[in-house]
N, C-alpha and C positions, 0 to 999 in steps of 0.2 A: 486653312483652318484646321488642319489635321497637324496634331502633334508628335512627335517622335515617341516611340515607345520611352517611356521611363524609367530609370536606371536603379529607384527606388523598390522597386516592384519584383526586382529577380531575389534569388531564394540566395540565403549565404552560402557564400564559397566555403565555411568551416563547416567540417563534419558537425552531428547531433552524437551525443549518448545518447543511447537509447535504454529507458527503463526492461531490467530484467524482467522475462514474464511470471517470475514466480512474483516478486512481488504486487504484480496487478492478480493474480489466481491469488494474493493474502487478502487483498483489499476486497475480492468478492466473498473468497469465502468467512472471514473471519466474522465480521456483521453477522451474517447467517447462526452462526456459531453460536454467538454472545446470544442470539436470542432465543435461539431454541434452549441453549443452558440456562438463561435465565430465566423462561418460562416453564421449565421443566424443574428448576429449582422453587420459582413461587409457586406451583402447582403443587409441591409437595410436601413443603415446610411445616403447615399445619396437619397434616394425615396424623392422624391416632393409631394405627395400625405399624406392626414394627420394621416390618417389609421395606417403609417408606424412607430409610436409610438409604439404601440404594442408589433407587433413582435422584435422589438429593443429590447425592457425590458424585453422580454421574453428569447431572447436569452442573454443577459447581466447575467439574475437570471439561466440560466444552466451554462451559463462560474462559474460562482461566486459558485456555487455548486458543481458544477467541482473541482474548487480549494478546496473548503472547505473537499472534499472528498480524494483529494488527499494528502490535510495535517493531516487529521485524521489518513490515513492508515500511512502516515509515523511516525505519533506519536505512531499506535502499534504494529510499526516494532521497534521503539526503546524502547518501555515496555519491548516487547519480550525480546529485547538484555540482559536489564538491569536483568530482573527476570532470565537469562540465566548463568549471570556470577554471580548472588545472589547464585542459584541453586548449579554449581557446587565449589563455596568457601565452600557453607555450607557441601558439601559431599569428599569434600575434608577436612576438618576442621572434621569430623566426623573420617574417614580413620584411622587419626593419633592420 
């Protein structure tokens, strides 16, 4: 009643890419970012006082790096992808 291990279950013989760690430190902090610039910018859009230039532009240039960081990490989640399916044609192509 006992069956042999099964051959579907072991881990692939091809390496993984592995995601850069900066890009996963974009993905945590850029969120972050976007929000505190964007509530740092609705916080201060209507201020009547003249002071309130400032911190406007300051939270405008965190949203704006926010974004910029969050489309970074996305561009090297899709290097990853790319060098991923490079990776295994080439060791597949090797195989045969």
């Amino acid at each position: 009643m006992t069956n042999p291990a099964s051959s579907n279950t072991a881990a692939p013989d091809h390496p993984r890419v592995r995601l850069h760690w900066l890009a996963v430190a974009f993905f945590i902090v850029a969120p972050l970012l976007m929000l505190f610039g964007g509530l740092t910018v609705a916080g201060t859009t209507r201020a009547t006082f003249d002071l309130a230039e400032t911190p406007t532009m300051v939270g405008a240039v965190l949203f704006l790096v926010g974004l910029a960081m969050l489309m970074v990490a996305c561009v090297l989640v899709g290097v990853r992808s790319a060098a991923q399916q490079q990776l295994d044609l080439l060791l597949d192509a090797r195989r045969r």
